[in-house]
N, C-alpha and C positions, 0 to 999 in steps of 0.2 A: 306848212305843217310844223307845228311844234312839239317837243319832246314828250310834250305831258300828252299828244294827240298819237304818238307812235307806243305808245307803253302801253302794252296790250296784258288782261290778266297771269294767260298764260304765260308771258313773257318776264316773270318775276320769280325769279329764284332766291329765297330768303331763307335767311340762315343754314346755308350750305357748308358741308365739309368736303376740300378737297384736299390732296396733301403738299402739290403743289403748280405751281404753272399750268405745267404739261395738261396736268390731269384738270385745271380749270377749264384751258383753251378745250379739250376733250368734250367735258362736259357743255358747252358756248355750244358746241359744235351741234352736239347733239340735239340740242334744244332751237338751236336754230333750223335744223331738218324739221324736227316736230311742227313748229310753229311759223314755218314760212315755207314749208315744202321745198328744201333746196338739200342739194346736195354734200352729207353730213360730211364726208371725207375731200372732197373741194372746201369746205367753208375750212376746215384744219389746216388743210392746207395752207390757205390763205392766211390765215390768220395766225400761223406758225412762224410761215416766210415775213410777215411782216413783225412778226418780232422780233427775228435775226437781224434787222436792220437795226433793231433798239429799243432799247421796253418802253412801253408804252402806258408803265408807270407815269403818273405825272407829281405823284407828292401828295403828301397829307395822308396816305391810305386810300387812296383811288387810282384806279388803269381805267383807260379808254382804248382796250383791243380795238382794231378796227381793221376794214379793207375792203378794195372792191369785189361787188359781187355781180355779174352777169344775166342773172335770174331776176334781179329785182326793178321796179321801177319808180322807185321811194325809197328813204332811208327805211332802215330797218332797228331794231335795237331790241337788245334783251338787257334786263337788269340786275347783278347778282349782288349779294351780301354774305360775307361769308363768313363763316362763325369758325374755329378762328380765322384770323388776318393768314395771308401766307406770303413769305416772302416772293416778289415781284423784280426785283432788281430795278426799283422805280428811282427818278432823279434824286430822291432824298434818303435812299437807301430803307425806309421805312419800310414792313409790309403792309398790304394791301387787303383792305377788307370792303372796299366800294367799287365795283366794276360794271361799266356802261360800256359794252360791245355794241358797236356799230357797224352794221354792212350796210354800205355805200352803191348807189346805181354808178356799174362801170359805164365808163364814156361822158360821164357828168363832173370831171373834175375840179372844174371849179365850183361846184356847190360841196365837196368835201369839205372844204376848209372852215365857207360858213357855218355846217353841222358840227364841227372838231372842236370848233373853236366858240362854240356856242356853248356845247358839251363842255365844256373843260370851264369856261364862265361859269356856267352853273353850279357846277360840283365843287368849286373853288371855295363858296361862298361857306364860310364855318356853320353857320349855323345851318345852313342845306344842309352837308354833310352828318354833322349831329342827330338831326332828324330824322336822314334816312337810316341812320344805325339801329332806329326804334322806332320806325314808323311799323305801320300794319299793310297789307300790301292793298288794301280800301285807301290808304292814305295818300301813298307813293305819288299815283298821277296828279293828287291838288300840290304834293309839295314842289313836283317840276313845271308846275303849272306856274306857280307865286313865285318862285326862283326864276323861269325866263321870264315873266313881267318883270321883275324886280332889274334885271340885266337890261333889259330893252328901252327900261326907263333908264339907264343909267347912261345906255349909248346914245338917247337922244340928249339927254341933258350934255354929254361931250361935243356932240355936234354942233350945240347951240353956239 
């Protein structure tokens, strides 16, 4: 399954205002009960605790919250843009206006890594990013679509 196959309509939160973190992961929270029938005050949790380990910022104006979730049997993701940026405490001290939350099937943890790390490929990619600051949310799923082609040509071409 790929990313552009998990982006569901409702799953797109565009141009939102929050004022910061807290009140993001909140919002994640909520929208992930809505949209996946799980549990709104577990999923904060989670995804609180796993930010006390360390933001999950990655740079350029993008977080990949993330954690496992018990309820699910597939990745999961919602995807937010946030008008403004809010400060994130990301590796580049930037704030953060592109956020791909990912709840992960607990007990599956090696297939985290390839989602994180796929996720975090794509979002990398400048002009991804660029696009999703203005895309229309009709658009969103072809642009994650053409972004992991774009990746998965890249890893076969290193293989070679």
């Amino acid at each position: 399954m790929t990313l552009s196959e998990l982006i569901r309509p409702e799953g797109l939160l565009l141009d939102i205002e929050v004022s910061d973190k807290a009140a993001l992961l909140d919002l994640l929270a909520d929208r992930a009960a809505q949209v996946f029938g799980l549990d709104r005050d577990l999923v904060l949790s989670k995804l609180s605790k796993r930010e006390e380990l360390g933001s999950t910022g990655i740079g350029h104006g993008i977080a990949l919250p993330h954690c496992p979730c018990t309820r699910i049997d597939a990745p999961a993701l919602l995807f937010a843009r946030l008008k403004p940026a809010i400060e994130f405490q990301a590796v580049d001290e930037r704030p953060v206006d592109l956020v791909l939350m990912l709840l992960l099937p607990k007990g599956s943890a090696a297939q985290h890594l390839p989602v994180l790390s796929m996720a975090a490929r794509v979002l990398r990619q400048p002009d991804v990013a660029k696009a999703l600051r203005h895309a229309t949310a009709e658009e969103i799923p072809a642009i994650f679509h053409r972004a992991a082609a774009t990746v998965d040509e890249e890893k076969r071409s290193a293989d070679l």
